[in-house]
ROZAKE-811896 format. One record per residue: residue in one letter; x, y, z of N, C-alpha, C in turn. Coordinates in steps of 0.001 Angstrom, whole numbers, plus 500000, padded with zeros to 6 digits. Layout:
N
AXYZXYZXYZ/...
This chain:
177
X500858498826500000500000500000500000500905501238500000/X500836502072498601501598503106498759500742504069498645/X501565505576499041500884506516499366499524507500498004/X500411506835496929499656507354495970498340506280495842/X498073505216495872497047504785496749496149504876497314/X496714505744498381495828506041499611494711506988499403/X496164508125498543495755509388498415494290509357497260/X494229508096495996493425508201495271492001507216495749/X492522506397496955491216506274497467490486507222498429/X491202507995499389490097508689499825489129510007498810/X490181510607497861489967511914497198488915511091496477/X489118509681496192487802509020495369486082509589495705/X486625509007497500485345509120497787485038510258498719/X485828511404499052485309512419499307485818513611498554/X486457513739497358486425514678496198486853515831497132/X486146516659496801487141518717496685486945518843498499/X486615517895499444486748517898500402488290517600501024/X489157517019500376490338516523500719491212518200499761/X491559518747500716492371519781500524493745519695499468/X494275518841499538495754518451499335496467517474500203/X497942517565500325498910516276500766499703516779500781/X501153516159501421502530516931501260503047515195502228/X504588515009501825505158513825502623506112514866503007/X506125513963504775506921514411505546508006513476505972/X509229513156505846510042511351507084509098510365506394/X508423510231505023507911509308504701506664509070505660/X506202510013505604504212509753505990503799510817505401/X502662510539504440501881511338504100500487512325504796/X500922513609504820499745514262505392499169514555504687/X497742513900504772496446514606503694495752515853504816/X495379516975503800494764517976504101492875518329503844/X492324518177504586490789517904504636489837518747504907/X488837519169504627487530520057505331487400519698506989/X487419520118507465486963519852509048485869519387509143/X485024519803508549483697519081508439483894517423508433/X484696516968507714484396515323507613485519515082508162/X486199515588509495487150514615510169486534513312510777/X485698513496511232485010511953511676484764511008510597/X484013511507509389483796510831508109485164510085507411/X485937510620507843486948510282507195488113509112507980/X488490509413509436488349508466510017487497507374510365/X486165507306509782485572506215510664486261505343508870/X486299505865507533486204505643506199487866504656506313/X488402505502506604490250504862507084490047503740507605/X488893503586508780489192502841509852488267501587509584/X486901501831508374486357500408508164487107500206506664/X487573500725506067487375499999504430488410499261504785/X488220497413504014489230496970504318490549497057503760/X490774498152503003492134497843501637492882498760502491/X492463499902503496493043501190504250493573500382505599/X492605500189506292492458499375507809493510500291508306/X493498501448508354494126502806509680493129502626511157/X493412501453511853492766500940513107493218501641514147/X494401501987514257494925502702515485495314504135515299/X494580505009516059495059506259516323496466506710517632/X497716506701516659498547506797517235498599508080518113/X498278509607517462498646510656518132497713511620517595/X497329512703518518496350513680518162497090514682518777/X497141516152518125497672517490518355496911518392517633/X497512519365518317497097520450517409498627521578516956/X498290522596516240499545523872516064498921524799516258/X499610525461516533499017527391516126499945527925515438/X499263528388514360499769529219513152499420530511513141/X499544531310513851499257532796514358498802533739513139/X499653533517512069499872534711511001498874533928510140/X498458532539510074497306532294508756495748532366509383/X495569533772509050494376534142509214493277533204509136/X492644532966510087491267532023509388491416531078509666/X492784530438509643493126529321509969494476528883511017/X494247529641511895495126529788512855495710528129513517/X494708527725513653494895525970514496494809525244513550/X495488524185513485495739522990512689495868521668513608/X494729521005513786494791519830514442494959518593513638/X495873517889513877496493516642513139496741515578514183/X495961514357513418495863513173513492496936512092513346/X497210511315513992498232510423513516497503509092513519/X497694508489512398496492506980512657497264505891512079/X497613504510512495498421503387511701497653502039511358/X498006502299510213497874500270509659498797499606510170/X498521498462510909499334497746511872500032496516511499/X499104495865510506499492495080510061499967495462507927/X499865496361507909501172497243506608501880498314506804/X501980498239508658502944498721509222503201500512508602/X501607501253508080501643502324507825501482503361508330/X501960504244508778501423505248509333500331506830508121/X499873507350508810499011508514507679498640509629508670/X498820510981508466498378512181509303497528512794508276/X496065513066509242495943513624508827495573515246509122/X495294516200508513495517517762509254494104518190509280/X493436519363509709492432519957509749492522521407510070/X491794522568509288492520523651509727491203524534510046/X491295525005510784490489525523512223490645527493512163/X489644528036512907489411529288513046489717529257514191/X490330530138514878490743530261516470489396531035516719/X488607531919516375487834532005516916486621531064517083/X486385530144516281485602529076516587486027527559516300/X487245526829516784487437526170517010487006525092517064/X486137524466516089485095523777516535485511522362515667/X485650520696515986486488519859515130485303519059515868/X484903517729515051483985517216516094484876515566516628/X484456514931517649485777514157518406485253513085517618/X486497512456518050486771511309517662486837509843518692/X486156510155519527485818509276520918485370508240520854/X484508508825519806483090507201519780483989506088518659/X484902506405517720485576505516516795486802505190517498/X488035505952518343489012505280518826488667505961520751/X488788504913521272488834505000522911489745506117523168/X491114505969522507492299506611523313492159508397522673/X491671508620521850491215510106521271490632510919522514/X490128509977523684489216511116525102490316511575525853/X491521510955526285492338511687526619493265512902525647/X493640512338524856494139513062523486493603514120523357/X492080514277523389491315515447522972491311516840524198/X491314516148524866491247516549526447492713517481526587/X493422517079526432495045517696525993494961519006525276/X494296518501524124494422519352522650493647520934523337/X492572520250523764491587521351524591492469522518525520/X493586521594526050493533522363527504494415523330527002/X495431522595526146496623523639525680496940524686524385/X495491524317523659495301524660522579493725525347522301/X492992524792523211491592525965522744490546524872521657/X490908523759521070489978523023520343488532522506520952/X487502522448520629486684521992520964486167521336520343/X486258520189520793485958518686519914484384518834520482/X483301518802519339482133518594519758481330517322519789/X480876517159520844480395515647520999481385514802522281/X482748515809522663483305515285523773482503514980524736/X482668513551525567482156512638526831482372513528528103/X483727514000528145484119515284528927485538516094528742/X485030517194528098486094518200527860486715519197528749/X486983519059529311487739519752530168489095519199530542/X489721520368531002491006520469530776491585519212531875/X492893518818531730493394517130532014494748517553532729/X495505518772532163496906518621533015497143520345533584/X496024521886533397496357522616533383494732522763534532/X495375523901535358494165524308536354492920524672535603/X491706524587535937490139525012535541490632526719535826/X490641527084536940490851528303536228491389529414535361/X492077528402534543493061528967533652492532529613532864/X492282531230532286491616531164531198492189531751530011/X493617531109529628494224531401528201494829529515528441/X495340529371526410495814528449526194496964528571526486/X497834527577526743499147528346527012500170527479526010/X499660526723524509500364526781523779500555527796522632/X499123528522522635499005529249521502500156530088521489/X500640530608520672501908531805520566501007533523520318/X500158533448521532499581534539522019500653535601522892/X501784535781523448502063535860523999503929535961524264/X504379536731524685506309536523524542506381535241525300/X507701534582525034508442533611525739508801534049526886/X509362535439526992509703535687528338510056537220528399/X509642538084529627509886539528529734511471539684529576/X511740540543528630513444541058528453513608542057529274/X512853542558530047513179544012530703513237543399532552/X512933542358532831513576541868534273514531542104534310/X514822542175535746516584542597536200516488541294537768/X515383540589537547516092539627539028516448538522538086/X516874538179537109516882537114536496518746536840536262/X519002535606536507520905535758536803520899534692535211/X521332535235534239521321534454532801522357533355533037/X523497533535534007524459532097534355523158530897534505/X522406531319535145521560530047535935521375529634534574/X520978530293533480520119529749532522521148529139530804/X522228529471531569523710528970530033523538530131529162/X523137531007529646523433532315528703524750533352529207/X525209533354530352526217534119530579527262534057529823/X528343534791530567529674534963529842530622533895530674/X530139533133531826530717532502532238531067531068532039/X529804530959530848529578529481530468529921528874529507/X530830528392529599531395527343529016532673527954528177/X533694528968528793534073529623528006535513529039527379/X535564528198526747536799527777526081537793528308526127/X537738529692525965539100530274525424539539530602526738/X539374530409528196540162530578529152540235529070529913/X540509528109529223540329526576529944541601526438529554/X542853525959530538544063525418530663544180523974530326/X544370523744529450544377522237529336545625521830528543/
């Protein structure tokens, strides 16, 4: 089962809904309507020539600067026995965020989703329970989105040795050896 394959059975059967593709390390990411992320996994996960049975990994990105489509939540799903892997992507409005889950087709997607939620803002609709899994309830920003600096430059309690940025670290050119 190769990727050109894959790619002409799903675009078969869901046409101008499948966005595009791109290979990454040798796995192909297909690009899709959000609308049929479920349609499309449950499609992976019964036809028998595909058999993508296991959902390896669920994430999301934030893409700050593509308007409209700020979040990109991607799927990781494998054929186990043709030892394939396939991602696939979905691209999302940060202001409405809305992807519907994937719970009821793979078990391990309720924690996964639960993640995606806490650190990213997705709202998988139809989640069993969405709420956040490793970050406090009262949190109320994502704290992966790139909303935000890495870190204030204008502190003065901060000692940059602690952190391998000084002038003290690691400085070769005064080591006697």
């Amino acid at each position: 089962m190769d990727d050109k394959f894959i790619f002409e059975k799903i675009h078969q059967k869901f046409g101008e809904q499948i966005i595009g593709f791109e290979e990454n390390y040798d796995i192909m990411a297909v690009y899709a309507d959000k609308e049929i992320n479920l349609k499309l996994l449950q499609y992976l996960y019964d036809d028998p020539e595909l058999g993508f049975k296991f959902l390896t990994d669920l994430t999301a990105i934030h893409y700050p600067d593509n308007k409209g489509e700020e979040l990109v939540v991607t799927y990781l799903v494998y054929n186990m026995l043709k030892k394939k892997h396939l991602r696939l992507k979905f691209k999302l409005d940060i202001q409405k965020p809305d992807i519907y889950t994937a719970t009821s087709l793979h078990a391990g997607a309720n924690w996964l989703e639960r993640e995606c939620y806490d650190f990213f803002g997705v709202n998988f609709v139809g989640h069993p329970n969405l709420i956040r899994i490793m970050n406090v309830e009262e949190m109320d920003y994502f704290p992966l989105r790139k909303e935000y600096p890495l870190e204030d430059q204008t502190r003065k309690d901060k000692d940059d040795d602690m952190f391998g940025r000084g002038d003290s670290h690691f400085n070769l050119g005064k080591l006697n050896i």
